[in-house]
TORKOL-4160 file (C-alpha; in steps of 0.2 Angstrom, whole numbers, padded with zeros to 4 digits, m for minus):
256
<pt num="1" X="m0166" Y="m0033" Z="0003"/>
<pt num="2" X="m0153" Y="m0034" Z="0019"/>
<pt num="3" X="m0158" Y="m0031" Z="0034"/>
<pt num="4" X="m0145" Y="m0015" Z="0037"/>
<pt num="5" X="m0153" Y="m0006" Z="0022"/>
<pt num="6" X="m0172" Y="m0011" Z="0028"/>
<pt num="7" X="m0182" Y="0005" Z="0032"/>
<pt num="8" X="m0193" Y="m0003" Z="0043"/>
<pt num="9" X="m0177" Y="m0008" Z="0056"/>
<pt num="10" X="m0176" Y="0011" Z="0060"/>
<pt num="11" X="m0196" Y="0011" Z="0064"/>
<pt num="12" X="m0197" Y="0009" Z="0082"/>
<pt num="13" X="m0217" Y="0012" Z="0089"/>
<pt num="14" X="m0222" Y="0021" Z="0104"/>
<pt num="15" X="m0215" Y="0009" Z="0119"/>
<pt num="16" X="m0209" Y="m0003" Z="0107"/>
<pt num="17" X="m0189" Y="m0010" Z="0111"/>
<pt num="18" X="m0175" Y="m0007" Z="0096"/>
<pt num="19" X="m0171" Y="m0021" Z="0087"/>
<pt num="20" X="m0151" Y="m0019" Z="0086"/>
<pt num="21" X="m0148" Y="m0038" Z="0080"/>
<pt num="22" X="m0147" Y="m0031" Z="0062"/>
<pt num="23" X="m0134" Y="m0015" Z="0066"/>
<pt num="24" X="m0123" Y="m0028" Z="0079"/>
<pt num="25" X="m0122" Y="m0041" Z="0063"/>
<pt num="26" X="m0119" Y="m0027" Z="0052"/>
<pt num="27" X="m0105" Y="m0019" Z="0062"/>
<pt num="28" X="m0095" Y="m0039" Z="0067"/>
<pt num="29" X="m0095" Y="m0041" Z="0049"/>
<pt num="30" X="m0089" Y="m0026" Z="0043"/>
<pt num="31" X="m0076" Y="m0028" Z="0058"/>
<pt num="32" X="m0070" Y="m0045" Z="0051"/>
<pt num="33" X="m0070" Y="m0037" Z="0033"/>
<pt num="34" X="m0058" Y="m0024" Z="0037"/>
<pt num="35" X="m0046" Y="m0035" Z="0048"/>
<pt num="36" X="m0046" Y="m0050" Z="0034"/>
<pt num="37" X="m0038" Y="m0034" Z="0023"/>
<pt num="38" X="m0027" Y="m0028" Z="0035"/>
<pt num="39" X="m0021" Y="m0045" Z="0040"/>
<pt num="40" X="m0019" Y="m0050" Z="0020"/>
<pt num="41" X="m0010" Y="m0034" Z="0018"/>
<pt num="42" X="0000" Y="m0036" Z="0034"/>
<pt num="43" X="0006" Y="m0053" Z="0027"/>
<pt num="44" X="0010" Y="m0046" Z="0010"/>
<pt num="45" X="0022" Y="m0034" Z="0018"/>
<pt num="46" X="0030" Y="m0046" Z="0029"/>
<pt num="47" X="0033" Y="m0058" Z="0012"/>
<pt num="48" X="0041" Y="m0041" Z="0005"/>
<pt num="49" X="0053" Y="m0039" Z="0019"/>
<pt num="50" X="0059" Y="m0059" Z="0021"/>
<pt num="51" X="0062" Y="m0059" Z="0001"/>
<pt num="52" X="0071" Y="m0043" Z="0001"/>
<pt num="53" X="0081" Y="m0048" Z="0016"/>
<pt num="54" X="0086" Y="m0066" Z="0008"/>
<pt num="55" X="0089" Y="m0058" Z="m0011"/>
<pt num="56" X="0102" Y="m0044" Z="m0004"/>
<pt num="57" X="0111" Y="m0056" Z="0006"/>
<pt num="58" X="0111" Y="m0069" Z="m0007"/>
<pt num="59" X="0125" Y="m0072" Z="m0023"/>
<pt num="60" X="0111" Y="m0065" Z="m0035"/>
<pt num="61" X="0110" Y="m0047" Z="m0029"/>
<pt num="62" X="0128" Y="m0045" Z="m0035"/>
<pt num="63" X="0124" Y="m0052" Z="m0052"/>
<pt num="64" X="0111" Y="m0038" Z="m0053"/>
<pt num="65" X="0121" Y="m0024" Z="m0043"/>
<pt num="66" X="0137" Y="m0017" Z="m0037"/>
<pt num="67" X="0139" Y="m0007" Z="m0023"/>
<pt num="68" X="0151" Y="0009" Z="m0027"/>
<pt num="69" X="0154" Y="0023" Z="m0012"/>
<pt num="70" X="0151" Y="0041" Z="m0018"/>
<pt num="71" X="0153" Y="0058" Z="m0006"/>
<pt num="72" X="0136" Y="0056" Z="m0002"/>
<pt num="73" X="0137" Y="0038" Z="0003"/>
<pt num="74" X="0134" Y="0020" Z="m0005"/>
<pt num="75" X="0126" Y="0021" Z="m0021"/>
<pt num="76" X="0122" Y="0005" Z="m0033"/>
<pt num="77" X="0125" Y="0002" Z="m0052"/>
<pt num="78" X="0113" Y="m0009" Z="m0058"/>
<pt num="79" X="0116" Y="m0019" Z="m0076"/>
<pt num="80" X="0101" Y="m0025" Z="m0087"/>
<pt num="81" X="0097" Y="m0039" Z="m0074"/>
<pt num="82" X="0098" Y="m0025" Z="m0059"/>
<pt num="83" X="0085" Y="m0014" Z="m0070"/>
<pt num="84" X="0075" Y="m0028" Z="m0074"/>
<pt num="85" X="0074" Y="m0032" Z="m0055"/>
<pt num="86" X="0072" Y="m0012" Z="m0051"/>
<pt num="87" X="0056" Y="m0011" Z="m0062"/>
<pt num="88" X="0048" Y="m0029" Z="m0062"/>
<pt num="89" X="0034" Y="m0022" Z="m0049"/>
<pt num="90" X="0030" Y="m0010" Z="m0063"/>
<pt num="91" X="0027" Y="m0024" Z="m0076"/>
<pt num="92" X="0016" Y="m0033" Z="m0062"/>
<pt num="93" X="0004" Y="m0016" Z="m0060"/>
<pt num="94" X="0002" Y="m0018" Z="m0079"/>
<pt num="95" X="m0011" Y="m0034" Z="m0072"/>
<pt num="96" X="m0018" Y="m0023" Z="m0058"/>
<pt num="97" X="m0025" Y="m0010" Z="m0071"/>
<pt num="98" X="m0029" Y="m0018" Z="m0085"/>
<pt num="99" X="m0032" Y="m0036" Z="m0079"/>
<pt num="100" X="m0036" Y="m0037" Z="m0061"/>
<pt num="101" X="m0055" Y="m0034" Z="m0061"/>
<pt num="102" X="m0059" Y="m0048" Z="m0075"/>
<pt num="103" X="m0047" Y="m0061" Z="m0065"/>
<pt num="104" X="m0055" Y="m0075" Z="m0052"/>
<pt num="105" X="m0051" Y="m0074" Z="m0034"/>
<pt num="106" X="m0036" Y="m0088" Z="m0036"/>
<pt num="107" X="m0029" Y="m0079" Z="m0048"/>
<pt num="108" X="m0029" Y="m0065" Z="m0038"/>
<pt num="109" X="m0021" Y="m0071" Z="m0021"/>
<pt num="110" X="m0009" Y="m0079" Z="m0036"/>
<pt num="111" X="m0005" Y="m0062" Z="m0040"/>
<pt num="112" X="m0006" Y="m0052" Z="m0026"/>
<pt num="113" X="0007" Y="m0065" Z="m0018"/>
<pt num="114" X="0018" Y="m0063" Z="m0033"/>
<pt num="115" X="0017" Y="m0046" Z="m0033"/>
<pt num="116" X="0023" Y="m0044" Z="m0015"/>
<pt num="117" X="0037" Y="m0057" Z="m0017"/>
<pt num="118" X="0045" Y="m0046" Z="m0034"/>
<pt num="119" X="0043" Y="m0030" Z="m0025"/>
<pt num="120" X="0054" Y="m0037" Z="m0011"/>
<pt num="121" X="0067" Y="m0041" Z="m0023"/>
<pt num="122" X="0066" Y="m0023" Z="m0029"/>
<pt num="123" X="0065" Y="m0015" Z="m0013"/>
<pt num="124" X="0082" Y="m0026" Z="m0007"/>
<pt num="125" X="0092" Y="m0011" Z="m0012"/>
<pt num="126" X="0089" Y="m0001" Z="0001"/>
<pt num="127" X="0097" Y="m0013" Z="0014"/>
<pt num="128" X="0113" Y="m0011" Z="0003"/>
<pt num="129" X="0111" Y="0011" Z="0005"/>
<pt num="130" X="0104" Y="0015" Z="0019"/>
<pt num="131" X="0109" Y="0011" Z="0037"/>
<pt num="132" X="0099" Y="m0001" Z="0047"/>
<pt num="133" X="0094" Y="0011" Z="0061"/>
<pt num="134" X="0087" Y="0024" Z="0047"/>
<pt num="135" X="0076" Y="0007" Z="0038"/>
<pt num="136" X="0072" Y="0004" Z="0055"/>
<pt num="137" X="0064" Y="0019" Z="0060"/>
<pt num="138" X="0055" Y="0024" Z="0044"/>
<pt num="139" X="0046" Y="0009" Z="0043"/>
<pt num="140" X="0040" Y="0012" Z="0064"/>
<pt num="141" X="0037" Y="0029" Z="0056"/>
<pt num="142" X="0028" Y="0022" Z="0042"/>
<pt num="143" X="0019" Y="0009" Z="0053"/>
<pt num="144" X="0014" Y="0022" Z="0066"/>
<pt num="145" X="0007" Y="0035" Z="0052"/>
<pt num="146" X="m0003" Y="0020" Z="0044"/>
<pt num="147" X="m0010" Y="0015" Z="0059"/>
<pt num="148" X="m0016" Y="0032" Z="0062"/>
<pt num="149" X="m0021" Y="0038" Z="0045"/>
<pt num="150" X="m0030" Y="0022" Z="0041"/>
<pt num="151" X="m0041" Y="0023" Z="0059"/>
<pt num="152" X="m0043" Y="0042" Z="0058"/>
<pt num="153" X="m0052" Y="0036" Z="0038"/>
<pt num="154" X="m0060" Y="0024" Z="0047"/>
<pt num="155" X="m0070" Y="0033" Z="0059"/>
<pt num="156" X="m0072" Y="0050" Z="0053"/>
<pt num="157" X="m0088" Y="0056" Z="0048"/>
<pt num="158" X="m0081" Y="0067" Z="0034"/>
<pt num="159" X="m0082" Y="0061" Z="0016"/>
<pt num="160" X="m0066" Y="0062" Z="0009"/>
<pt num="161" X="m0071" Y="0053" Z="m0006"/>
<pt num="162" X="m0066" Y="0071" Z="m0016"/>
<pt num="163" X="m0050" Y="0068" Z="m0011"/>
<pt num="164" X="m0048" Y="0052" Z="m0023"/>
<pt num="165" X="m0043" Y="0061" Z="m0041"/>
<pt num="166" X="m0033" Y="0074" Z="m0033"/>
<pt num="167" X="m0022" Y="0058" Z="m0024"/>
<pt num="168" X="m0021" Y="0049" Z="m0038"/>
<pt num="169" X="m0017" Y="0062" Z="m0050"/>
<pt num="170" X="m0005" Y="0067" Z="m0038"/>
<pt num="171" X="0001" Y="0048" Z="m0036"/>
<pt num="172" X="0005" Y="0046" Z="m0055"/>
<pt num="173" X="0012" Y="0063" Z="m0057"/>
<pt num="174" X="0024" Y="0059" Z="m0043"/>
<pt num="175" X="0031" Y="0043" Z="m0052"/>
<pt num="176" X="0035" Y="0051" Z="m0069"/>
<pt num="177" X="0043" Y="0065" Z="m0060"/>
<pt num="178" X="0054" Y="0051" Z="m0048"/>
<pt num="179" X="0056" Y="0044" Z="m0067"/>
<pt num="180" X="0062" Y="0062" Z="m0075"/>
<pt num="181" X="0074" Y="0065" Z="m0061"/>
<pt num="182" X="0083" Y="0048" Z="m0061"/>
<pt num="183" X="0085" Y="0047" Z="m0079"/>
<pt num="184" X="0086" Y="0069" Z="m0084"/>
<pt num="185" X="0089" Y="0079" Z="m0071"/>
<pt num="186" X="0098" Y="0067" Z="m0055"/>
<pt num="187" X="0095" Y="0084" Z="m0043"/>
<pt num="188" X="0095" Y="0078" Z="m0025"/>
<pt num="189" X="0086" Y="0093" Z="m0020"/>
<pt num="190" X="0072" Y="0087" Z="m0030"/>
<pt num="191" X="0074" Y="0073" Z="m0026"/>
<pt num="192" X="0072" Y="0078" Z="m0008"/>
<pt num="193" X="0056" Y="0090" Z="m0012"/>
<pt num="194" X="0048" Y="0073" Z="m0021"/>
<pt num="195" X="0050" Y="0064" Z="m0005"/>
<pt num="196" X="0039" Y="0077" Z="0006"/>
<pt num="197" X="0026" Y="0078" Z="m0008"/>
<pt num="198" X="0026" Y="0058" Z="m0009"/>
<pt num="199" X="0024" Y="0057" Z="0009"/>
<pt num="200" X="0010" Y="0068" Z="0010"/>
<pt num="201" X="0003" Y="0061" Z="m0005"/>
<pt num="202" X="0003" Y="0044" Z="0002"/>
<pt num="203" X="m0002" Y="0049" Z="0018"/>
<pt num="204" X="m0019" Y="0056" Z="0011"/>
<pt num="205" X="m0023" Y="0039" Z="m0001"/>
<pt num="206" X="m0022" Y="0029" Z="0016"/>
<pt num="207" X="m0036" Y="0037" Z="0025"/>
<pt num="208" X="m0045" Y="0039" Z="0007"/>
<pt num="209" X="m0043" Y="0020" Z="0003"/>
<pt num="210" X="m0048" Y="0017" Z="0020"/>
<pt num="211" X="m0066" Y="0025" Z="0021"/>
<pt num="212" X="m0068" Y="0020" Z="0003"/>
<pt num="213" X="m0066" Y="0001" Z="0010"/>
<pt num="214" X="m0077" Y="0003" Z="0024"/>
<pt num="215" X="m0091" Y="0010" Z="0012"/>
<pt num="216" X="m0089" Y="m0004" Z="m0002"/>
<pt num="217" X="m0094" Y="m0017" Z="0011"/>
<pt num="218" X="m0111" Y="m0013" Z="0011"/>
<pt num="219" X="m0111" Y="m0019" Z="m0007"/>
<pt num="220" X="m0102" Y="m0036" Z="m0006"/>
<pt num="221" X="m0107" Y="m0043" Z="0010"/>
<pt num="222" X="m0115" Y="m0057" Z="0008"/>
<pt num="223" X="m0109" Y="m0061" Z="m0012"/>
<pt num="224" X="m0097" Y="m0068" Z="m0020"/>
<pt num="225" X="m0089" Y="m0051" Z="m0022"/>
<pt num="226" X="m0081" Y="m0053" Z="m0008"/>
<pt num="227" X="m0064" Y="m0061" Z="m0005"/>
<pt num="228" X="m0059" Y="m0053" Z="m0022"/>
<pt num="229" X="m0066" Y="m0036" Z="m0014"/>
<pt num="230" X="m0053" Y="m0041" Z="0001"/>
<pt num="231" X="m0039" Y="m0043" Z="m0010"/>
<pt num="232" X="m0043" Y="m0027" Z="m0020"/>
<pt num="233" X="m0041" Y="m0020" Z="m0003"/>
<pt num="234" X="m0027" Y="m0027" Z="0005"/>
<pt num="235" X="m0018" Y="m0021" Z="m0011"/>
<pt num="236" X="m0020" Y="m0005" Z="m0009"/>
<pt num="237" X="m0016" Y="m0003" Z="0008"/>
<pt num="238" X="m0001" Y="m0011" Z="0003"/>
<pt num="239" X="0004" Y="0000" Z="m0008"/>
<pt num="240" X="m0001" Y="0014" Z="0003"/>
<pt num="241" X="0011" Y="0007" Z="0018"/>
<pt num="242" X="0026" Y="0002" Z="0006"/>
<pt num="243" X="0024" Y="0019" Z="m0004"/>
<pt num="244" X="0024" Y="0028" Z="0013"/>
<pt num="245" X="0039" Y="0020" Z="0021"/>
<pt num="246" X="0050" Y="0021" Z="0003"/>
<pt num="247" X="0046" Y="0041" Z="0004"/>
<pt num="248" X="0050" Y="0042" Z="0025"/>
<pt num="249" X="0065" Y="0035" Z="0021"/>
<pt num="250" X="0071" Y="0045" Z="0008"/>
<pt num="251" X="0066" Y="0058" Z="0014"/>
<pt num="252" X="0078" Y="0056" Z="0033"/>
<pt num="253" X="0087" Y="0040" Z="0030"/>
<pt num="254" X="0106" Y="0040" Z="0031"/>
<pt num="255" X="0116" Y="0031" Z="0020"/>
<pt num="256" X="0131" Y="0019" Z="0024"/>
């Protein structure tokens, strides 16, 4: 059994000193643990913003989009290559549900990288809406909000592990209603009320994916469980981040 989960470590006898060796191992490896997600997931959204950066300023993103000016600003009409391109991510998430947890760890880092690189080609359309100083600020926003959200689920000693259905639940219902109104209804106004709730939403899955990380470490320290349990992780937080800073935007941003 490891040492952080031996009884006898929190025995101490009468006059006897503490042996912390095992808690001091414990905590540096759950330290690296969480920074080897955060940096993995850091990369993944930096790989997102250099391939969206490249494709909107490239000859393809016109083959896919064109920009028309409406009263409310710039808009895009996308053909079947620009729909393809809007909804590639989903197709990549189908390998995230129902595939992910049988796949090896290269195949994983394959996917993950993959996954990061078609959702910046997706998310290159906002650099064609929205001005640079409202991107700008929502992803500060975001990145600040993250930063907060994650550490506050990080050291809290309140289980939030209830939160988990509710959030997801919540996560999927707010996709098929972004989906209704694009296609059904087009209502800024709900559009607009979607964007708070997605915020909010979001918000609550980063603290919640955070304390679930930090307590899954117990169970794949020191297996082969491992790096795939750091990609797993750095997935989500990606989501979480990328998720956070599409709603911030759309909830303040200015269009050109």
């Amino acid at each position: 059994m490891s040492d952080w989960n031996d009884s006898q470590r929190s025995q101490t006898n009468f006059g006897s000193v503490p042996r912390a060796g095992g808690a001091v191992s414990y905590d540096e490896g759950l330290r690296s643990f969480m920074l080897s997600i955060y940096n993995y997931m850091g990369s993944g959204v930096l790989l997102t913003g250099i391939v969206a950066l490249l494709f909107v300023n490239s000859p393809f993103f016109g083959m896919a989009f064109e920009v028309v000016q409406t009263p409310y600003g710039r808009a895009l009409e996308a053909n079947m290559l620009g729909w393809a391109i809007k909804f590639s991510p989903l197709i990549f998430m189908l390998f995230w549900w129902f595939g992910a947890q049988r796949a090896s760890q290269p195949v994983l880092q394959v996917a993950f990288w993959s996954f990061c690189a078609v959702f910046g080609m997706s998310l290159s359309t906002i650099f064609a809406i929205y001005t640079g100083e409202s991107i700008a600020m929502a992803f500060f926003a975001a990145a600040a909000g993250f930063a907060g959200l994650s550490l506050w689920g990080y050291t809290t000693k309140k289980d939030i592990s209830g939160w988990g259905s509710f959030l997801i639940i919540g996560a999927f219902g707010l996709l098929a209603a972004f989906l209704m109104n694009m296609f059904i209804f087009q209502s800024g106004m709900f559009h607009f009320a979607l964007s708070a709730a997605g915020v909010l939403i979001f918000a609550g899955l980063t603290a919640y994916d955070t304390q679930m990380l930090k307590n899954q470490y117990q169970f794949v320290r020191g297996t082969d469980q491992m790096g795939r349990a750091i990609i797993f992780g750095a997935f989500n937080l990606y989501l979480d981040f990328i998720n956070l800073f599409i709603m911030l935007l759309q909830f303040f941003g200015n269009r050109e």
